[in-house]
Steps between C-alpha positions, in 0.01 A plus 500: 500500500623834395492844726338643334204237493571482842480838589146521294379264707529681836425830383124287396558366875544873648233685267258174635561552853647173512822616601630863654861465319662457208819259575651530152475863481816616417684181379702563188330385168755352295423542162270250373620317202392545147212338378576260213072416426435578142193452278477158326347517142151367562479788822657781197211354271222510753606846622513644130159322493337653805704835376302492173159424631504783798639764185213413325268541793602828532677437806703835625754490189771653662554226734458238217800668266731546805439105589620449120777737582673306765411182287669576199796725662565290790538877677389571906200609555594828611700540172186395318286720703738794511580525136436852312501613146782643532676222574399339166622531162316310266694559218780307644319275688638564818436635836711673748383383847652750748317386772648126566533290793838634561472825393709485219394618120433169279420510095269219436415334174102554416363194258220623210244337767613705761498844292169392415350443876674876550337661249160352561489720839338803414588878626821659670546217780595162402262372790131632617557458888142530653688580852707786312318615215801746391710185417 
């Protein structure tokens, strides 16, 4: 059992009133380590499938094209979710993510799907957030 589980756990216990303390509060987390799960083909084929069905319901769009985003790229969410137009250049097919898990500035390769899931989001933000409308 990790610390972190562990520490989940008793902060449940303490927010239940089944305990007044959390032992495990402040134990060092060591880092966990990196998960290795990936997508088998029939889970990328039923995911493309339920993917297609909720775009054609109407389902918020946004949310369906930044799903296909991380699919295709294989970017973070929060790259995916954090990417602007001006970050793009379609032209070249590229995309300059300044905004990565490490803070550094990456150039990434965009495929002719990808370009195409871009420039099916209308207006000046990439992504409609119904939290942050400006976005």
């Amino acid at each position: 059992m990790t610390v972190a589980l562990l520490g989940a756990i008793f902060t449940y216990a303490v927010r239940q009133g089944i305990r007044l303390d959390n032992p495990v509060h402040g134990v060092v987390k060591f880092a966990e380590g990196r998960r290795q799960r990936r997508l088998i083909d029939d889970e990328y084929r039923q995911l493309g499938k339920a993917l297609s069905i909720s775009d054609l319901e109407d389902i918020w769009k946004p949310a369906i094209a930044a799903t296909w985003l991380v699919i295709l790229t294989g970017w973070r969410r929060g790259e995916v979710l954090g990417l602007r137009w001006s970050e793009i250049d379609l032209p070249r097919r590229t995309a300059r993510l300044a905004d990565t898990k490490d803070w550094s500035i990456a150039i990434r390769p965009l495929s002719e799907l990808t370009c195409a899931v871009i420039q099916s989001q209308p207006g000046s933000a990439i992504w409609y957030s119904p939290v942050d409308p400006a976005r």
